[in-house]
BAKEDO-5085 format. One record per residue: x, y, z of N, C-alpha, C, O in turn. Coordinates in steps of 0.001 Angstrom, whole numbers, padded with zeros to 6 digits, always signed. Layout:
XYZXYZXYZXYZ ...
//
This chain:
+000847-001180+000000+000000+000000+000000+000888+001238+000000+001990+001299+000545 +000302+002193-000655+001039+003682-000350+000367+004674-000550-000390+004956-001479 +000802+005491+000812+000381+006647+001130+000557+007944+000347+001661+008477+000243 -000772+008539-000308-000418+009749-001249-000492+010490-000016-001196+009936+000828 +000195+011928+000448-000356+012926+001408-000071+014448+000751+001019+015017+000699 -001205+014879+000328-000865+016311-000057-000931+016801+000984-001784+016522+001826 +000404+018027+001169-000267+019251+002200-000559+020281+001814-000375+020847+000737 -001165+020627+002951-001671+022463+002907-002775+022905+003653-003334+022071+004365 -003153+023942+003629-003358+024191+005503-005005+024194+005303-005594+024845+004440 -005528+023458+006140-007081+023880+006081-008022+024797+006509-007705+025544+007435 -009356+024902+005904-010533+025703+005790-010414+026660+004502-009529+026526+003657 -011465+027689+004461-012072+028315+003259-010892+029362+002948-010644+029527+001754 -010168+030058+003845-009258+030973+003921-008218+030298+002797-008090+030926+001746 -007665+029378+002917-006723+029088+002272-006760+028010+000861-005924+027598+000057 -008064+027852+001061-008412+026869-000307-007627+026936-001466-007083+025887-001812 -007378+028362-002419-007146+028314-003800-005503+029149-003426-004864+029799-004253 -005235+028988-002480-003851+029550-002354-002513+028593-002653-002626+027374-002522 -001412+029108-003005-000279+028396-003842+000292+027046-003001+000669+025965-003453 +000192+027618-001318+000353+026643-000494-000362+025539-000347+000032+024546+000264 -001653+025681-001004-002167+024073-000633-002091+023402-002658-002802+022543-003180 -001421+023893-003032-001101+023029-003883-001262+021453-004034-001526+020703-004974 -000936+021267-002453-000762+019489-002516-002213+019146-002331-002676+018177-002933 -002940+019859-001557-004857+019304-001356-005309+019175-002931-005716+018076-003306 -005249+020270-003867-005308+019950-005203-004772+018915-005747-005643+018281-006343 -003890+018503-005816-003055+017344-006349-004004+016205-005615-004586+015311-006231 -004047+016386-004319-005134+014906-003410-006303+015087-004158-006461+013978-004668 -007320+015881-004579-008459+016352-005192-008489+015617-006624-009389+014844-006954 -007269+015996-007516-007347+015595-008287-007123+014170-009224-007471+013933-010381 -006208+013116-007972-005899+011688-007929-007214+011158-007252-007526+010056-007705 -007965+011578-006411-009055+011039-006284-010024+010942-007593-010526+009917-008056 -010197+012726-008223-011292+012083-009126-010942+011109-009951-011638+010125-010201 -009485+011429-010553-009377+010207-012136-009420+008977-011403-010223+008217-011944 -008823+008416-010281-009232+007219-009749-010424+006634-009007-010756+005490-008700 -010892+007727-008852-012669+007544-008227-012566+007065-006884-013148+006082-006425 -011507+008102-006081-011288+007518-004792-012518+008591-003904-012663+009761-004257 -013143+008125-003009-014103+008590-002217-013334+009026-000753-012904+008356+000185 -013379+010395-001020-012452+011507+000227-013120+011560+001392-013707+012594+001713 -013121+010548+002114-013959+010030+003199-014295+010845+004349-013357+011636+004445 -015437+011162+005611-014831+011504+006599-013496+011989+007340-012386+011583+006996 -013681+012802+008282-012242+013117+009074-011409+011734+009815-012061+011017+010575 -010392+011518+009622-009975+010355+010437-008532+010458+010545-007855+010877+009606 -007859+009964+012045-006204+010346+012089-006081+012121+011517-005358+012485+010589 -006649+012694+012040-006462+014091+011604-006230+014795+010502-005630+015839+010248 -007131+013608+009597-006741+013867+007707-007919+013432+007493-008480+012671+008282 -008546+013929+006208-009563+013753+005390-008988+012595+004219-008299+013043+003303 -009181+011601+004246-008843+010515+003860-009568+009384+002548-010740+009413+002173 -008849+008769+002215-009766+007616+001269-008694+006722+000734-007550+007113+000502 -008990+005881+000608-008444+004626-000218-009109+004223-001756-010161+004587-002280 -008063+003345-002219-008416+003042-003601-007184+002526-004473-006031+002456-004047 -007544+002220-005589-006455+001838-006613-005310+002823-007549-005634+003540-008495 -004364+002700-007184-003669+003456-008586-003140+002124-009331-002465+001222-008834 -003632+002239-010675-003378+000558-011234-004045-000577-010357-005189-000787-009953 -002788-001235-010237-003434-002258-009239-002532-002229-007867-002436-003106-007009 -001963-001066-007927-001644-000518-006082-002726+000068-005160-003493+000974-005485 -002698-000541-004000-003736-000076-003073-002846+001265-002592-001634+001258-002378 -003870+002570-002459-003291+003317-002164-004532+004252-001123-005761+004225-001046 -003390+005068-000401-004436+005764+000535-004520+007135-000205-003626+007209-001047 -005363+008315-000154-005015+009403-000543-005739+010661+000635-006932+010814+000899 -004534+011442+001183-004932+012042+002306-004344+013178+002560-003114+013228+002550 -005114+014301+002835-004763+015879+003098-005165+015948+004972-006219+015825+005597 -003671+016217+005398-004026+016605+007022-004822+017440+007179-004754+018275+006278 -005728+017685+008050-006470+018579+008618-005795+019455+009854-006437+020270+010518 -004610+019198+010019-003861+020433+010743-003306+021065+010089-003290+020769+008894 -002713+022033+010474-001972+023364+009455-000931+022291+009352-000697+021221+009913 -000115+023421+007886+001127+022785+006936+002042+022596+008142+002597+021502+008253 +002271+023585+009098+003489+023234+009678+003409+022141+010871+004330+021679+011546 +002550+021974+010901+002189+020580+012084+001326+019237+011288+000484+018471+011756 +001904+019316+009951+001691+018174+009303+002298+017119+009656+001764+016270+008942 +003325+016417+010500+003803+015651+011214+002785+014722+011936+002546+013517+012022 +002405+015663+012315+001167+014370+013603+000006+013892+012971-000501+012904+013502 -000588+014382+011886-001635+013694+010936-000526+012589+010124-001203+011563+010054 +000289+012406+009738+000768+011937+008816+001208+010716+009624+000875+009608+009204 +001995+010828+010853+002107+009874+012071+000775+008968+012417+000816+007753+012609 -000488+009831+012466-001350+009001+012822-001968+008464+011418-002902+007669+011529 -001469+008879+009867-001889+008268+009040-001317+006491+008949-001863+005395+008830 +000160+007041+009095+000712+005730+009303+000790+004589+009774+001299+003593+009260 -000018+004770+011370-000449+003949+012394-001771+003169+011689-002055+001976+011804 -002321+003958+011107-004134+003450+010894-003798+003029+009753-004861+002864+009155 -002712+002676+008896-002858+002643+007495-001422+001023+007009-001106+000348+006029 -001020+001181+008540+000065+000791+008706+001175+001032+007565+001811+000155+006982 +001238+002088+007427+002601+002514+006236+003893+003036+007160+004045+003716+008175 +004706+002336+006236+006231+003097+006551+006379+004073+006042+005458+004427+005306 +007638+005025+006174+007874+005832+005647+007992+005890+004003+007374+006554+003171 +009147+004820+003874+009503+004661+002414+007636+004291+001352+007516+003912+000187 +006952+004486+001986+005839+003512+001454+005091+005374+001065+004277+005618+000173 +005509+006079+001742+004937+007752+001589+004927+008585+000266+006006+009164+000140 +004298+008766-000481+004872+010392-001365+003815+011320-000647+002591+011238-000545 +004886+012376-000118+004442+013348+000261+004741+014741-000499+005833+015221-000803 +003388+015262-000723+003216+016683-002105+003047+017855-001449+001983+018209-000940 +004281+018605-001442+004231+019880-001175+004826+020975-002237+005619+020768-003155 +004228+022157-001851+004952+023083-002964+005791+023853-002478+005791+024151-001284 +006793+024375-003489+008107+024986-003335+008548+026257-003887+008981+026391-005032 +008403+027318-002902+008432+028283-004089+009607+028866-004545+009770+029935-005132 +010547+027866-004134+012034+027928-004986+012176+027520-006453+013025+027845-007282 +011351+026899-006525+010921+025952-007897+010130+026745-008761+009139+027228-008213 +010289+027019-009970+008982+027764-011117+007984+027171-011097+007819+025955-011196 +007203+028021-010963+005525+027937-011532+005640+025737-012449+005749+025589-013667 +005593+024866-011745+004974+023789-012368+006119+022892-012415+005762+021854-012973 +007386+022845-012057+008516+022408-012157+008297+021194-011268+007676+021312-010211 +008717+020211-011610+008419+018872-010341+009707+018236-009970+010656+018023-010725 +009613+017960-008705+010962+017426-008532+010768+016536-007148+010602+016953-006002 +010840+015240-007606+010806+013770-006781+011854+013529-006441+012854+013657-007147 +011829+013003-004922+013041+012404-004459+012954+011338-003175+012542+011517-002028 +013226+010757-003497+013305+009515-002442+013481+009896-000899+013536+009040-000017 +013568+011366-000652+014073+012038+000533+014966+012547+000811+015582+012825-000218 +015799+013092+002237+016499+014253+001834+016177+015549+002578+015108+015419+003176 +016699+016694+002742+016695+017594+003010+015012+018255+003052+014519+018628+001988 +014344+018340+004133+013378+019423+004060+013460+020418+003006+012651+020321+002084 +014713+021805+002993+014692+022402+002087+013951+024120+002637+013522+025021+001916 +014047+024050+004278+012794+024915+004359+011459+025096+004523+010928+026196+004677 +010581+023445+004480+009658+023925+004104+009114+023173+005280+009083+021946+005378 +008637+024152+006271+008241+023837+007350+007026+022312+007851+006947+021881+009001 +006360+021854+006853+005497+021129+006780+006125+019529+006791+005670+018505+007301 +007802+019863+005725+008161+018753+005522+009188+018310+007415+009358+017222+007966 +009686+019939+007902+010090+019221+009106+009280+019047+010260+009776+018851+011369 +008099+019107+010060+007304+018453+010932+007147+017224+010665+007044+016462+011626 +007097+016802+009619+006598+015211+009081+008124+014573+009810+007955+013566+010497 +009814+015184+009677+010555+014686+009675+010803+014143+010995+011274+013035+011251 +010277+015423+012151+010642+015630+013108+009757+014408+013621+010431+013533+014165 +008122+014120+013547+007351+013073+014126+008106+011896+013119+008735+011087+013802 +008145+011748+012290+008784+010155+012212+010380+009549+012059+010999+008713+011400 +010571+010402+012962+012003+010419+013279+013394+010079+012077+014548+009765+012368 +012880+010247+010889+013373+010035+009713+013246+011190+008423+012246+011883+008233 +014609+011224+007519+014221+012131+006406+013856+011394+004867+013514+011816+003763 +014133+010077+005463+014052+009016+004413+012582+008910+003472+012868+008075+002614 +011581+009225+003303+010577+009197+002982+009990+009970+001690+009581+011093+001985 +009848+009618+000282+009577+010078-000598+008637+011457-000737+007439+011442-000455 +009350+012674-001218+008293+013853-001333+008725+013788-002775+009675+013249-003342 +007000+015027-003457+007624+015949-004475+007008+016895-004278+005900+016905-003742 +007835+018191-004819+008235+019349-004493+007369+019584-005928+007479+018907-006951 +006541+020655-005723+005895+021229-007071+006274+022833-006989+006276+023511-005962 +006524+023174-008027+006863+024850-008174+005940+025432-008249+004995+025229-009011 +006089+026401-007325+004647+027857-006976+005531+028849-007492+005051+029971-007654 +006781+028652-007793+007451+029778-007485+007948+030832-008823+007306+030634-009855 +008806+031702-008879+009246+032205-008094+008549+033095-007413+007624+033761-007877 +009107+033151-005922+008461+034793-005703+008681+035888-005966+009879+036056-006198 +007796+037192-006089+008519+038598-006580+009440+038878-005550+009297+038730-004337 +010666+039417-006367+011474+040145-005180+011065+041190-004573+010740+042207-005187 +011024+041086-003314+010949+041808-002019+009776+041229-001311+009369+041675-000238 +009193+040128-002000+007749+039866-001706+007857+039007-000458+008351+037917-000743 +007543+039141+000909+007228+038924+002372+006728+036950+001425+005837+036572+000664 +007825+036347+002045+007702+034909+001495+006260+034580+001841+005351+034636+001014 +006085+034186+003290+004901+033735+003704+003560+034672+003159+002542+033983+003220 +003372+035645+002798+002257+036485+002240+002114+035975+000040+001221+036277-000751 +003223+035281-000159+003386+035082-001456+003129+033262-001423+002652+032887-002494 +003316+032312-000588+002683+031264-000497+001359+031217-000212+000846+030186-000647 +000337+032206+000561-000993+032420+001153-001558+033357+000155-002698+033780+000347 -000799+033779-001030-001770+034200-002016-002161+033333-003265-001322+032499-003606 -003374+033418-004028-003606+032418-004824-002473+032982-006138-001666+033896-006307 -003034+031742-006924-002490+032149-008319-002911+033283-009251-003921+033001-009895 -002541+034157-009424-002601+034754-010945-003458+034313-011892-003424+033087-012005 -004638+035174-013021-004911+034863-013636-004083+035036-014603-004638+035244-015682 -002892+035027-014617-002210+034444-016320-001536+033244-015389-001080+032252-015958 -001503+033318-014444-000844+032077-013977-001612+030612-013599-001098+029561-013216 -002892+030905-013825-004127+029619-013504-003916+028372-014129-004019+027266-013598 -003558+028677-015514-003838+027348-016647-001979+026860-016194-001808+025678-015900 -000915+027673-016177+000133+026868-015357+000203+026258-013894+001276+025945-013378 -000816+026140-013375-000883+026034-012153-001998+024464-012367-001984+023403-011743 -002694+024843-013282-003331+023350-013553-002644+022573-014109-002667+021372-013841 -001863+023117-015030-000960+021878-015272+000165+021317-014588+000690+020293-015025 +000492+021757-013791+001209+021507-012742+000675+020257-012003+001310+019217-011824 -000352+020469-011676-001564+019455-010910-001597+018082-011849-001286+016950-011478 -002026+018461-013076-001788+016860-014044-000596+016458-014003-000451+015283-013666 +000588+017231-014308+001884+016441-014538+002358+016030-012583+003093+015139-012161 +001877+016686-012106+002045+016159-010867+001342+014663-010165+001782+013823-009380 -000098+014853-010974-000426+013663-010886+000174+012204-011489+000314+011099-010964 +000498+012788-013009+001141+011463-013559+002520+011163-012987+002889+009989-012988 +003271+012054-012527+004703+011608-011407+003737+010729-010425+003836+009504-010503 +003219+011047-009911+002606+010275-008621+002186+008693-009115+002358+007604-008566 +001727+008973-010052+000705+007781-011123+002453+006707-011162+002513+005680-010486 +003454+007082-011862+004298+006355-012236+005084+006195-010904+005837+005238-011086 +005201+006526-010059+005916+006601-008888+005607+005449-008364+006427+004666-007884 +004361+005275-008429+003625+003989-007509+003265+003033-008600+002955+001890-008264 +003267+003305-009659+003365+001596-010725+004559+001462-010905+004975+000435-010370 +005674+002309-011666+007116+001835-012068+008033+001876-011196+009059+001201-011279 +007712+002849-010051+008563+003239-009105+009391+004585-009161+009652+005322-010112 +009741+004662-007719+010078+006411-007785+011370+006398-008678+011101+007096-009656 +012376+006021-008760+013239+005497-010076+012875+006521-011292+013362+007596-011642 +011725+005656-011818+011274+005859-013135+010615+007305-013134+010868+008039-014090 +009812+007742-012153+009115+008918-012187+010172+009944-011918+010125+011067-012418 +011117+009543-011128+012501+010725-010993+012849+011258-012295+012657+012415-012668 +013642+009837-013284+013823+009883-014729+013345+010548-015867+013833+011057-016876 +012136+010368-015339+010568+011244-016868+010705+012482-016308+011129+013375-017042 +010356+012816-014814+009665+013810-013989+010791+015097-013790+010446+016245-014069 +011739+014885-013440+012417+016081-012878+013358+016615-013893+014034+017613-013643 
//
């Protein structure tokens, strides 16, 4: 089994903003796979289902990005996944507008969400990808430029971001992270 986990911070405030990038990406592997985004449970809005013929979970914490650690901990317990068994989707706004970049684990990088996950499972070993929000304008107050949405010239790059993010995810978990590194980054 493996755990999809987009982050990004919940309620209405932050819905279409650059930071929850990864809830979109969960949104959007549910519909093409027809996974049903279940009830609250382990502190994530959750569901199971197939990618191919991998059982997979697909789940957005319901705590903020930076205390994504303890949903993801209690995803693991209820789901019984290891780490290595994780892709975890966050965005990067070091990265351009749609740029993807998979890695078997590794360095946080900054991004507060990923050292919470690191810090509760006592490991950095655990597959993320990094999707580009970025860049930000210079001088632009970082955190006020992740909590704003996208641009309308920037919308239709921002959706595609979401598909090619999905098909990394798609090949990650049939061919392996290997292969999706190879195509993807």
């Amino acid at each position: 089994m493996r755990g999809i986990i987009g982050l990004g911070n919940p309620g209405g405030a932050y819905e279409r903003t650059r930071h929850n990038i990864g809830f979109e990406i969960i949104y959007e592997l549910a519909r093409i796979h027809r996974v049903s985004l279940g009830r609250p449970r382990a502190a994530a809005i959750a569901g199971s289902g197939r990618i191919d013929s991998t059982q997979a979970v697909l789940a957005m914490p319901l705590t903020m990005m930076n205390a994504s650690g303890v949903a993801v901990v209690r995803l693991c317990h209820l789901y019984d996944l290891a780490p290595e068994d994780l892709i975890v989707v966050v965005d990067d706004f070091n990265l351009d507008l749609g740029r993807l970049r998979l890695r078997r684990g590794g360095s946080e990088g900054g991004h507060n969400g990923l050292k919470s996950i690191t810090e509760k499972l006592g490991t950095r070993e655990y597959p993320r990808l990094r999707v580009g929000i970025g860049p930000a304008p210079g001088g632009m107050n970082v955190r006020d430029f992740v909590l704003s949405e996208f641009t309308r010239d920037e919308a239709e790059a921002a959706r595609d971001a979401v598909r090619r993010a999905c098909k990394c995810i798609e090949m990650a978990v049939t061919d392996g992270i290997e292969a999706a590194m190879n195509e993807f980054n």
